[in-house]
N, CA, C and O atoms as CSV, one atom per row, in Angstrom:
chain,resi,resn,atom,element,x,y,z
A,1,UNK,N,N,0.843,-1.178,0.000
A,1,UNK,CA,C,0.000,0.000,0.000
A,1,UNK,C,C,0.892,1.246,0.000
A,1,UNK,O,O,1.961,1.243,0.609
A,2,UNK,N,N,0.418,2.393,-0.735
A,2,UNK,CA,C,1.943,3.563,-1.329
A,2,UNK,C,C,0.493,5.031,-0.739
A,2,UNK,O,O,-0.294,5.717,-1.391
A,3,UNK,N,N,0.762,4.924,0.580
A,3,UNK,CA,C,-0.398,6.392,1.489
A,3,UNK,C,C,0.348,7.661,0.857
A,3,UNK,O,O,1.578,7.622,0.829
A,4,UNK,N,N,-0.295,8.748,0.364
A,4,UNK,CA,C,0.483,9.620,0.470
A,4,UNK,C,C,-1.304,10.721,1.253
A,4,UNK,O,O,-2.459,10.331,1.419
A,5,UNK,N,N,-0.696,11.970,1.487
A,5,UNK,CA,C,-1.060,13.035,2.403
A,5,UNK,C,C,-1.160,14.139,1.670
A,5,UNK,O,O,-0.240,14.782,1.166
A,6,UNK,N,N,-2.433,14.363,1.619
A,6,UNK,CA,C,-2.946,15.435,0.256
A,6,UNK,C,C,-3.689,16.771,1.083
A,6,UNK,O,O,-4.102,16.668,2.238
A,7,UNK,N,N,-3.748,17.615,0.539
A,7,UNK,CA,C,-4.713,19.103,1.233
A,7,UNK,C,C,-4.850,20.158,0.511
A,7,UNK,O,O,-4.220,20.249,-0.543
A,8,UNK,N,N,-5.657,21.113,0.915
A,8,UNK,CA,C,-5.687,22.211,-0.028
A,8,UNK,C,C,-5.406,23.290,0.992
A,8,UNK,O,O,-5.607,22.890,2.139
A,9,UNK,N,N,-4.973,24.622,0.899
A,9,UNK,CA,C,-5.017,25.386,2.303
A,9,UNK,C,C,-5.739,26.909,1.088
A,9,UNK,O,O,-5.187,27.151,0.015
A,10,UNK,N,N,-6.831,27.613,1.527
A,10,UNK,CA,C,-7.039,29.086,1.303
A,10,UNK,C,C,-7.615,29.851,2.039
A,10,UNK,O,O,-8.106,29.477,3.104
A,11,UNK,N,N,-7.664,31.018,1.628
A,11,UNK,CA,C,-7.923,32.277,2.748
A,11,UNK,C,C,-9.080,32.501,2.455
A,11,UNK,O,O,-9.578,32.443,1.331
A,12,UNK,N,N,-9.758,32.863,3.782
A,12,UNK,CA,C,-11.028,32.990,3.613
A,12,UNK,C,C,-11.659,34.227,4.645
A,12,UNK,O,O,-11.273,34.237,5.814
A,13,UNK,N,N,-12.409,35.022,4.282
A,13,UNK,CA,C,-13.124,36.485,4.864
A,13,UNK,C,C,-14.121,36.161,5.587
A,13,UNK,O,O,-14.488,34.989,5.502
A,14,UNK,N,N,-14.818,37.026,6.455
A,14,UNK,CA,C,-15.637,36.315,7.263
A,14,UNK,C,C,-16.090,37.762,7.671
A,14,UNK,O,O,-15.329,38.643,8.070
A,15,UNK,N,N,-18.031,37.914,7.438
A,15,UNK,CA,C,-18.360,38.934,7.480
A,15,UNK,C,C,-20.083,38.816,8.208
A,15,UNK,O,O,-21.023,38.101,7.861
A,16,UNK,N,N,-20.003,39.581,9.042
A,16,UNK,CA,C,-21.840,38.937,9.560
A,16,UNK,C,C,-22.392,37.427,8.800
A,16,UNK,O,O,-23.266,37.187,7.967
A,17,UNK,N,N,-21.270,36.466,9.651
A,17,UNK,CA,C,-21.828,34.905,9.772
A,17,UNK,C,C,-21.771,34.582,8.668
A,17,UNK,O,O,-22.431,33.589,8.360
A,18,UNK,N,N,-21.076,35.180,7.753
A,18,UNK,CA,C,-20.847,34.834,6.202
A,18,UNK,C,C,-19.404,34.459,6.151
A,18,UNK,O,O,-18.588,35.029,6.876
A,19,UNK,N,N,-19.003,33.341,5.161
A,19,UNK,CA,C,-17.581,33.182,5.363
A,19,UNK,C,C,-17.557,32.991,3.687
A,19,UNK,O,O,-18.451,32.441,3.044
A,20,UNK,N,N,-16.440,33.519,3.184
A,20,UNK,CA,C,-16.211,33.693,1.421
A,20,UNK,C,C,-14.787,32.951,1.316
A,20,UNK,O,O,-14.308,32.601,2.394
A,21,UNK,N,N,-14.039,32.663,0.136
A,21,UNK,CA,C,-13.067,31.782,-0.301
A,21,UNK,C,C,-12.696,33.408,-0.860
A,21,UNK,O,O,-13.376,34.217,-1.491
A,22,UNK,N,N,-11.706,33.449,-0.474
A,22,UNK,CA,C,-10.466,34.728,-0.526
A,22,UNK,C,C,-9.478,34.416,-1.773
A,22,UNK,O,O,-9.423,34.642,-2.982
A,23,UNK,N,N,-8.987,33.989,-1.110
A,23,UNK,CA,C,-7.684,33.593,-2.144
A,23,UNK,C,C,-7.128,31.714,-2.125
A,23,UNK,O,O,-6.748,31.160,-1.094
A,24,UNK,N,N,-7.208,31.076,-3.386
A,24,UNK,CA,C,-6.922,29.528,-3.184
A,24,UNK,C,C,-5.573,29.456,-4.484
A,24,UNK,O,O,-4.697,30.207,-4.911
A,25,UNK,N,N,-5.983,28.326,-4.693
A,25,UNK,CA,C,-4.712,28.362,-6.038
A,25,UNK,C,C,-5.093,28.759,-7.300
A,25,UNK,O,O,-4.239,29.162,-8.090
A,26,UNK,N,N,-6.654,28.682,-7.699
A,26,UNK,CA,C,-6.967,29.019,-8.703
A,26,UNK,C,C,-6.956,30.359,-8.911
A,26,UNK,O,O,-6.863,30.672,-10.097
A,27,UNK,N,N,-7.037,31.450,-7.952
A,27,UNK,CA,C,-7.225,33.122,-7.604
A,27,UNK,C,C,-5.686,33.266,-7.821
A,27,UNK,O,O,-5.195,34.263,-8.350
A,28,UNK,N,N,-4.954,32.194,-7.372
A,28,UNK,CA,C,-3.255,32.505,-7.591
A,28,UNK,C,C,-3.229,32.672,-8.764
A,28,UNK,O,O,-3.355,33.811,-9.213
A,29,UNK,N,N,-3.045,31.491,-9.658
A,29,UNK,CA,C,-3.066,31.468,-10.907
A,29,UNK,C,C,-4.151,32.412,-11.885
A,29,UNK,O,O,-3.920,32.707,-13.057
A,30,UNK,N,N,-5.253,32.764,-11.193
A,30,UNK,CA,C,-5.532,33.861,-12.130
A,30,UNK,C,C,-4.933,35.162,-12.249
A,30,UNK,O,O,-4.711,35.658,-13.354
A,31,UNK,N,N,-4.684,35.689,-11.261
A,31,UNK,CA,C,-3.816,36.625,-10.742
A,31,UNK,C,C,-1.939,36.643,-11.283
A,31,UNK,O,O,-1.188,37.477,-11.788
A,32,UNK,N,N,-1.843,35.417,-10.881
A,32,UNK,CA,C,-0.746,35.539,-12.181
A,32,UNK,C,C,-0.952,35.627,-13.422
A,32,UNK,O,O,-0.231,36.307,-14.152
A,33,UNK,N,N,-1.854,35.027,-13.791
A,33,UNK,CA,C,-2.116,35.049,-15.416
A,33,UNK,C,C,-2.201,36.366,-15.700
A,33,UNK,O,O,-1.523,36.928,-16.561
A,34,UNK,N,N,-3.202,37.004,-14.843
A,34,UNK,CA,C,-3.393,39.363,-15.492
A,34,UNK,C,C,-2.278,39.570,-14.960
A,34,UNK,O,O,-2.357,40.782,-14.760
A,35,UNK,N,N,-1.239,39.243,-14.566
A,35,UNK,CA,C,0.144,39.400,-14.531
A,35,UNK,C,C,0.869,39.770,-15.693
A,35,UNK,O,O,1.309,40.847,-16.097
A,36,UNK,N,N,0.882,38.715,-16.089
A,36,UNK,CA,C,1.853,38.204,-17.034
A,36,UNK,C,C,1.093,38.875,-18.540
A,36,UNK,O,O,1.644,39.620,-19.350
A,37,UNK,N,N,-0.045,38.448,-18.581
A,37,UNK,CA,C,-1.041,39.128,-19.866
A,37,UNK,C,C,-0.986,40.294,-20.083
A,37,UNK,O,O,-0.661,40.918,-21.093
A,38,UNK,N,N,-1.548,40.826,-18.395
A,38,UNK,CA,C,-2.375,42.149,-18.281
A,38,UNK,C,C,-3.618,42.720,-18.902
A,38,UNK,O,O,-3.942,43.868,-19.208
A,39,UNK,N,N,-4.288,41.397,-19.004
A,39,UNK,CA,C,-6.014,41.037,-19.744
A,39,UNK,C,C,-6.519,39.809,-18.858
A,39,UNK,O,O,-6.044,38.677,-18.762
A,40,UNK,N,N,-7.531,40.332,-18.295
A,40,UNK,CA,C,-8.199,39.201,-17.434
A,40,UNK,C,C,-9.077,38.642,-18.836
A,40,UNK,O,O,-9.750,37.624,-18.670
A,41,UNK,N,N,-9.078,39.145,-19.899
A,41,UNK,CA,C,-9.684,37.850,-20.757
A,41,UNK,C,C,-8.741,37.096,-21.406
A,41,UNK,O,O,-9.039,36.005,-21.891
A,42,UNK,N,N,-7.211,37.731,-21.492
A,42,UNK,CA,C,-6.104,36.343,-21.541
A,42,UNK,C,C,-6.097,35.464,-20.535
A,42,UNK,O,O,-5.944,34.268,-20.783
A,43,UNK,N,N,-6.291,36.007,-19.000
A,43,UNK,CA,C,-6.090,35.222,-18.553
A,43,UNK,C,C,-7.073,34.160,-18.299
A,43,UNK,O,O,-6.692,33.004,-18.117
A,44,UNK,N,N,-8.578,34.550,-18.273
A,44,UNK,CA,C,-9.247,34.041,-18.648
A,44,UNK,C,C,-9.158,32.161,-19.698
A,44,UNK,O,O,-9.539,31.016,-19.457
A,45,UNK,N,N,-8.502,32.793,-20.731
A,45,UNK,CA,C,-8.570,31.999,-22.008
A,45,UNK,C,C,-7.280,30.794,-22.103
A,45,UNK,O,O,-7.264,29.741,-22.741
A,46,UNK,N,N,-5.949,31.569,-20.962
A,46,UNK,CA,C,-5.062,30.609,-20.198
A,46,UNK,C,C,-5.378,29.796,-19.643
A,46,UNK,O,O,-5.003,28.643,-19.856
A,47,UNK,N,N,-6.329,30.213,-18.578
A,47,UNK,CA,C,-7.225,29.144,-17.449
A,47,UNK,C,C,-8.366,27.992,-18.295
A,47,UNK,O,O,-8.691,26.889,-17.855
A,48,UNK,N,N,-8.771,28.531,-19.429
A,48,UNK,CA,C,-9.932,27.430,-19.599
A,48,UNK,C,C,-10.911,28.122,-19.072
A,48,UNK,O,O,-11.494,27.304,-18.361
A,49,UNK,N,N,-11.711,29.621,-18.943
A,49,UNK,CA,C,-12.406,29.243,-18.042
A,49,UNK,C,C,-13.167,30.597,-18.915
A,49,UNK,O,O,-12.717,31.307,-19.814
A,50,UNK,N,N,-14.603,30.593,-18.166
A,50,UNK,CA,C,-15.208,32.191,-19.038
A,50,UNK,C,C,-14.915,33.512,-18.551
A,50,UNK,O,O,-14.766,33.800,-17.363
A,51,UNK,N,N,-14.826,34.447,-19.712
A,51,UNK,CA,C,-14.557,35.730,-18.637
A,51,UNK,C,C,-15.251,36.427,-18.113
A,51,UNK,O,O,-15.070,37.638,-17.985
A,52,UNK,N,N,-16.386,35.654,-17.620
A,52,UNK,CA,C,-17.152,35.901,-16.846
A,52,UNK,C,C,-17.088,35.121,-15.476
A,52,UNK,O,O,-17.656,35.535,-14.465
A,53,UNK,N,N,-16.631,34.403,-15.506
A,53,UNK,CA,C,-16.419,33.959,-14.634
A,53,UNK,C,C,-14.859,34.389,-13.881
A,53,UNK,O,O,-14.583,34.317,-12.683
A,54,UNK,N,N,-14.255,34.703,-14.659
A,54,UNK,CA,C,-12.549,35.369,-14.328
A,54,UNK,C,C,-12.854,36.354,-13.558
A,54,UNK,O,O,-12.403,36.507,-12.423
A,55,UNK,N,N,-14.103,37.524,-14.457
A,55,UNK,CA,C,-13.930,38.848,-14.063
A,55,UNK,C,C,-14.519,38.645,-12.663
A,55,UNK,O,O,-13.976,39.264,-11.748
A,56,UNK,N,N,-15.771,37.696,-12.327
A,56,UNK,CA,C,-16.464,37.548,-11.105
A,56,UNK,C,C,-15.463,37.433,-10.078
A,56,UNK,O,O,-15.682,38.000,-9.007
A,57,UNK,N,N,-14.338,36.749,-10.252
A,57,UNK,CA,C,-13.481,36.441,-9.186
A,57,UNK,C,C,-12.520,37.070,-8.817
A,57,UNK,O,O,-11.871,36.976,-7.774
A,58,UNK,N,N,-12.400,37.785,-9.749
A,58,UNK,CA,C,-11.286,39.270,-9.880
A,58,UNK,C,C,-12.170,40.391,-8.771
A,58,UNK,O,O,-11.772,40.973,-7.761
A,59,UNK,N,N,-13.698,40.389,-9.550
A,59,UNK,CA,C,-14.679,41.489,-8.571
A,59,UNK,C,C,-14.548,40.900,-7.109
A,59,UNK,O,O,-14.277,41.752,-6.262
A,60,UNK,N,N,-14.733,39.185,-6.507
A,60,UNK,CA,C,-15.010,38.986,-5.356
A,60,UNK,C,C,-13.592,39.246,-4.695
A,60,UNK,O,O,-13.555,39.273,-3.465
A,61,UNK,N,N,-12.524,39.422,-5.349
A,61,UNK,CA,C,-11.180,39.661,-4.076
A,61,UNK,C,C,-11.160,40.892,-4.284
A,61,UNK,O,O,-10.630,41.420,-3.306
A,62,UNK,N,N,-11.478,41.703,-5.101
A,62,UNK,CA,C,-11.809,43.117,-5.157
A,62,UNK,C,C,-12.303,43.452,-4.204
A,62,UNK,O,O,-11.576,43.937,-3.337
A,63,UNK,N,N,-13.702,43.339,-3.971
A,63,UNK,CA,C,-14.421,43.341,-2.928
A,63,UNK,C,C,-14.408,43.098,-1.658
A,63,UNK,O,O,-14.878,43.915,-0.867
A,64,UNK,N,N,-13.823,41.839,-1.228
A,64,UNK,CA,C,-12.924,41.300,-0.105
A,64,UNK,C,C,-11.884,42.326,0.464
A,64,UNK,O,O,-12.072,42.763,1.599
A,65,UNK,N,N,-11.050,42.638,-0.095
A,65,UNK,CA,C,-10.027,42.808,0.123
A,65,UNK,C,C,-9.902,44.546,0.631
A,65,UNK,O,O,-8.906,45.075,1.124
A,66,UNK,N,N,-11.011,45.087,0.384
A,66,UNK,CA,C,-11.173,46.206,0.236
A,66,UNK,C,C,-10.201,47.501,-0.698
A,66,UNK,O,O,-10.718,48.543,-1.103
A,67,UNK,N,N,-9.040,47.210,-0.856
A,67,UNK,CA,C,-7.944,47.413,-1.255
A,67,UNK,C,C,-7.828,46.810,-3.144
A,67,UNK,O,O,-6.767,46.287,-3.484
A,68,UNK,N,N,-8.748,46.928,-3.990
A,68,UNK,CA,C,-8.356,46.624,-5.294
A,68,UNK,C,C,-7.240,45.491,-5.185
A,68,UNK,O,O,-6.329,45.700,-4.384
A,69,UNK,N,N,-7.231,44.237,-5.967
A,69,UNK,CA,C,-6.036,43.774,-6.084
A,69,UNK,C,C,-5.708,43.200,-7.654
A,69,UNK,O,O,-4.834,42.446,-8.081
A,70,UNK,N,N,-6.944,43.993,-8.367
A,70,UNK,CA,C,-6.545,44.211,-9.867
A,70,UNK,C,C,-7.419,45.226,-10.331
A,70,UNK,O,O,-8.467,45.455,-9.729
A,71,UNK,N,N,-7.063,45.903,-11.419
A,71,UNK,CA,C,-6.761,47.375,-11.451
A,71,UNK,C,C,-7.207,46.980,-13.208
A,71,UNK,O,O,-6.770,46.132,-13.985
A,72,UNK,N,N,-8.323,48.098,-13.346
A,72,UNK,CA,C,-8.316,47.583,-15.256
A,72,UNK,C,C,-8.885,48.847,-15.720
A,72,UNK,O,O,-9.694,49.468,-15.030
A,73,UNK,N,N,-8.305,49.434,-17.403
A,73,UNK,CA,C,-8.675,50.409,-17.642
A,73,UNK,C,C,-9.310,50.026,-19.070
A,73,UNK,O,O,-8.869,49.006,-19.598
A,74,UNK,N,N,-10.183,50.663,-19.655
A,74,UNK,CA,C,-10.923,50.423,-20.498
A,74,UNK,C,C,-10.283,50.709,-21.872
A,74,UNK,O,O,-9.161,51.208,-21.958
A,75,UNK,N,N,-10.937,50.421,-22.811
A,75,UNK,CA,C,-10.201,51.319,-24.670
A,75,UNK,C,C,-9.349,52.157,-24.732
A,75,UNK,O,O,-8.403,51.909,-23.986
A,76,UNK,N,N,-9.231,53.331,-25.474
A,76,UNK,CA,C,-7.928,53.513,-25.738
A,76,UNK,C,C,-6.934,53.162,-26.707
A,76,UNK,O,O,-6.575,52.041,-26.346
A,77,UNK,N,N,-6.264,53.481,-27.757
A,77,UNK,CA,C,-5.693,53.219,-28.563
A,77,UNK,C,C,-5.136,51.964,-28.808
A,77,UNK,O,O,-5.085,51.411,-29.907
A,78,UNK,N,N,-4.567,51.375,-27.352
A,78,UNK,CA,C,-3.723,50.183,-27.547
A,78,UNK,C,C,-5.112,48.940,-26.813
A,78,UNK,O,O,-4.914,47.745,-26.594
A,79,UNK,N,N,-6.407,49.681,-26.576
A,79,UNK,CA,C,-7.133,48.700,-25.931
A,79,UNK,C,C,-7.344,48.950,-24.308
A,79,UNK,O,O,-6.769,49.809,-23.639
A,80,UNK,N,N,-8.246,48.053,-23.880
A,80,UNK,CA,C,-8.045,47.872,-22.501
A,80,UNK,C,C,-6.801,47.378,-22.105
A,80,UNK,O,O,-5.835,47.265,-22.860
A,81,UNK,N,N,-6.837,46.906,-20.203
A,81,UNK,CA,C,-6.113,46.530,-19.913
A,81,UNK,C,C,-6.472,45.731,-18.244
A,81,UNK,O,O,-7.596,45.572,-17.766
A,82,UNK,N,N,-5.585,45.463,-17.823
A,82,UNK,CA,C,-6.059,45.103,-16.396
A,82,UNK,C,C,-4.293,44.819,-16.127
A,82,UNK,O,O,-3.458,44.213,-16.799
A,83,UNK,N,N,-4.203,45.613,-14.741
A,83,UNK,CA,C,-2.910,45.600,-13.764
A,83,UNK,C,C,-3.263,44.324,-12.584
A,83,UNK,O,O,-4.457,44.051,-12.460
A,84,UNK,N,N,-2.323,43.594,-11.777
A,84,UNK,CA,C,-2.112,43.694,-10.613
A,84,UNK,C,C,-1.716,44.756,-9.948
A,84,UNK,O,O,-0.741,45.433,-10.273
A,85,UNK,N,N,-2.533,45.000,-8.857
A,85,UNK,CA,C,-1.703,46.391,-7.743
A,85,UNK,C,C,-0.937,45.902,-7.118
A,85,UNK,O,O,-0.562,44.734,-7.230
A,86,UNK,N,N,-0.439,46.960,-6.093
A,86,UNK,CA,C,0.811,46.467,-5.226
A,86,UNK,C,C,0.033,45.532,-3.659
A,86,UNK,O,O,0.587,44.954,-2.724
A,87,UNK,N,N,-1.328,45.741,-3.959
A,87,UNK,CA,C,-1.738,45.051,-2.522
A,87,UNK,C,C,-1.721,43.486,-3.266
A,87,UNK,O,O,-1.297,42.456,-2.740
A,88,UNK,N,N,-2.374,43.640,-4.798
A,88,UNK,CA,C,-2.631,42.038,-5.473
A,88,UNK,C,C,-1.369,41.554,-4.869
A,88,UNK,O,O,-1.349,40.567,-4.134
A,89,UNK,N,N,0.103,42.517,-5.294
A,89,UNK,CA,C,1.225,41.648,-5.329
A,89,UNK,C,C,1.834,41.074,-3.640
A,89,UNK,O,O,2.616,40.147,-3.426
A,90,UNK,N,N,1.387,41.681,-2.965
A,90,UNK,CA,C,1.693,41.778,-1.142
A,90,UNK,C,C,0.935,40.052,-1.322
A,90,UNK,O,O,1.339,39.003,-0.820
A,91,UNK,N,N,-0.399,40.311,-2.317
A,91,UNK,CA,C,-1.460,39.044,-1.452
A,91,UNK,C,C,-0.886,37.723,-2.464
A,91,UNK,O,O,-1.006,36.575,-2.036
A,92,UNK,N,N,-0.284,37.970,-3.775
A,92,UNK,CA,C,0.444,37.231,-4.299
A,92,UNK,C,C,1.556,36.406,-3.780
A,92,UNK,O,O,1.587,35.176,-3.751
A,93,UNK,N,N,2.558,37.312,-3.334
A,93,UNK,CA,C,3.794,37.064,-2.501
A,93,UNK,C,C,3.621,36.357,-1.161
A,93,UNK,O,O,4.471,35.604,-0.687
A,94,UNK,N,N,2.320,36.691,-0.517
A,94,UNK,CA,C,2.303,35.627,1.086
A,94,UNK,C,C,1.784,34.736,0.343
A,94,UNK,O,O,2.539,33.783,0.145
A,95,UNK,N,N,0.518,34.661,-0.276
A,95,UNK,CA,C,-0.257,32.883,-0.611
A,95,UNK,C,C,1.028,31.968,-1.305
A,95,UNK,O,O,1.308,30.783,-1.122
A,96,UNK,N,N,1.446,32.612,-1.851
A,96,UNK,CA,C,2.651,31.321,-2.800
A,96,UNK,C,C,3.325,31.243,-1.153
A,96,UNK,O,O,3.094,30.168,-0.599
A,97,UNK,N,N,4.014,32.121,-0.439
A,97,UNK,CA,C,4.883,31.583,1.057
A,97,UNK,C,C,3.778,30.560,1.299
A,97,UNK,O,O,4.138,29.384,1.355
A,98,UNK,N,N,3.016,30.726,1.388
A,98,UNK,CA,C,1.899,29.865,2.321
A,98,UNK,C,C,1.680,28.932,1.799
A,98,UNK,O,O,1.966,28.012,2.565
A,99,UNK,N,N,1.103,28.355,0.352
A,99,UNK,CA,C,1.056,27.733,-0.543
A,99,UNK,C,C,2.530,26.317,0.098
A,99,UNK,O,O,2.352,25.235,0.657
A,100,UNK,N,N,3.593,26.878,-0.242
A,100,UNK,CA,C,4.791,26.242,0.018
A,100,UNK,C,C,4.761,25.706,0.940
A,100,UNK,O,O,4.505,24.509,0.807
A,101,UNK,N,N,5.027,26.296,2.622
A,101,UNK,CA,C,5.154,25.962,3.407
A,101,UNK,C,C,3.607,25.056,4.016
A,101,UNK,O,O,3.669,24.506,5.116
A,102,UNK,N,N,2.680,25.009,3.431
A,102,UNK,CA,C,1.653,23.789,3.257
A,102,UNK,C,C,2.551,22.439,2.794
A,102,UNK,O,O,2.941,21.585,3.591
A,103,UNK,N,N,2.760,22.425,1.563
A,103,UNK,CA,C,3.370,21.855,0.600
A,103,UNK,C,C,4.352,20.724,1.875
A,103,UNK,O,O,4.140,19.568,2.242
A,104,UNK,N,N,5.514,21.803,2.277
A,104,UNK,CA,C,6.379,21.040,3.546
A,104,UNK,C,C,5.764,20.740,4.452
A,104,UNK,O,O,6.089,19.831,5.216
A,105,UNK,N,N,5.024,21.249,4.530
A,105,UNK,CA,C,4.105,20.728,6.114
A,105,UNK,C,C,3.486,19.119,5.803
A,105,UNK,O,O,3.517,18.219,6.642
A,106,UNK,N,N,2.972,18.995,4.526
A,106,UNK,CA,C,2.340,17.494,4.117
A,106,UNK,C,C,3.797,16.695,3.925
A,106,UNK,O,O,4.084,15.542,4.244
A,107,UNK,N,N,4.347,17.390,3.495
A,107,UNK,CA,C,6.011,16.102,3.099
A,107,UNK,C,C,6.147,15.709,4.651
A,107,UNK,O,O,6.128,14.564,5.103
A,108,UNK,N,N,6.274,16.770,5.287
A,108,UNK,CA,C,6.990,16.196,6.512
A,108,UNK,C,C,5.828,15.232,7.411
A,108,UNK,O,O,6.081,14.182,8.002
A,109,UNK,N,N,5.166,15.577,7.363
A,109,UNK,CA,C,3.599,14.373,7.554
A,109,UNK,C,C,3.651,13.318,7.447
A,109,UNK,O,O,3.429,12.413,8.251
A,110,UNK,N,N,4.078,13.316,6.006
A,110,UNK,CA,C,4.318,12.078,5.237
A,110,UNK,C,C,5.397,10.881,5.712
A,110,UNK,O,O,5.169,9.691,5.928
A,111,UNK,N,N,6.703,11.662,5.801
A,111,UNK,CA,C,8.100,11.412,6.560
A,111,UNK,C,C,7.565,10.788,7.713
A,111,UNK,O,O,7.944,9.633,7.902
A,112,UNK,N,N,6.505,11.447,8.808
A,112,UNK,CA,C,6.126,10.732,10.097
A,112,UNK,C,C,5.340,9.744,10.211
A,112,UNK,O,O,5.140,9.115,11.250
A,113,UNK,N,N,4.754,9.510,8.951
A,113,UNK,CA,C,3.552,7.854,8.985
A,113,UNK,C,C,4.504,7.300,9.433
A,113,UNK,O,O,5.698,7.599,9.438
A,114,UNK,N,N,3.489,5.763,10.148
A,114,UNK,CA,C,4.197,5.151,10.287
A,114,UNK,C,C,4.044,4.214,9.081
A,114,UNK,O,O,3.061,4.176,8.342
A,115,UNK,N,N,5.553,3.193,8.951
A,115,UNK,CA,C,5.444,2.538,7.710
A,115,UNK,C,C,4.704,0.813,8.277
A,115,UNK,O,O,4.462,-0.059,7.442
């Protein structure tokens, strides 16, 4: 028998008895994706997913967060656009720490089964 030790870890808001999904891996990876793009409908179209459904999740850590953590400007010669801000990148930079040190936390788990 080959056990291994699986989990997911995300952040989550909590507002008059309401509790919301903040930031997980998929909010990572979208968030990197308007990174790297700087079009939540590239990133969108990276993910597989609709951009309607991108932009919804872009609006709910928006919203959450109180603090914008993507930033988008409309037409314009070269087109729209969409930024990460510097709070996206603060909330970027801890979830991947956190992300990781999950990651070691299950290895070393793992290391302690007994065999």
């Amino acid at each position: 028998m080959h056990l291994r030790i699986n989990g997911r870890i995300w952040l989550e808001t909590t507002a008059a008895d309401t509790t919301q999904r903040f930031m997980g891996i998929g909010r990572l990876e979208l968030l990197d994706h308007i990174q790297r793009t700087g079009s939540i409908n590239q990133a969108a179209k990276a993910m597989k997913m609709s951009y309607k459904r991108a932009w919804e999740l872009v609006r709910s850590m928006n919203t959450q967060a109180g603090t914008p953590l993507v930033t988008t400007q409309t037409g314009g010669e070269k087109g729209g656009g969409a930024i990460v801000t510097e709070t996206g990148e603060t909330y970027l930079t801890y979830y991947r720490a956190l992300h990781e040190r999950f990651q070691q936390f299950l290895a070393d788990e793992l290391a302690n089964l007994p065999h």
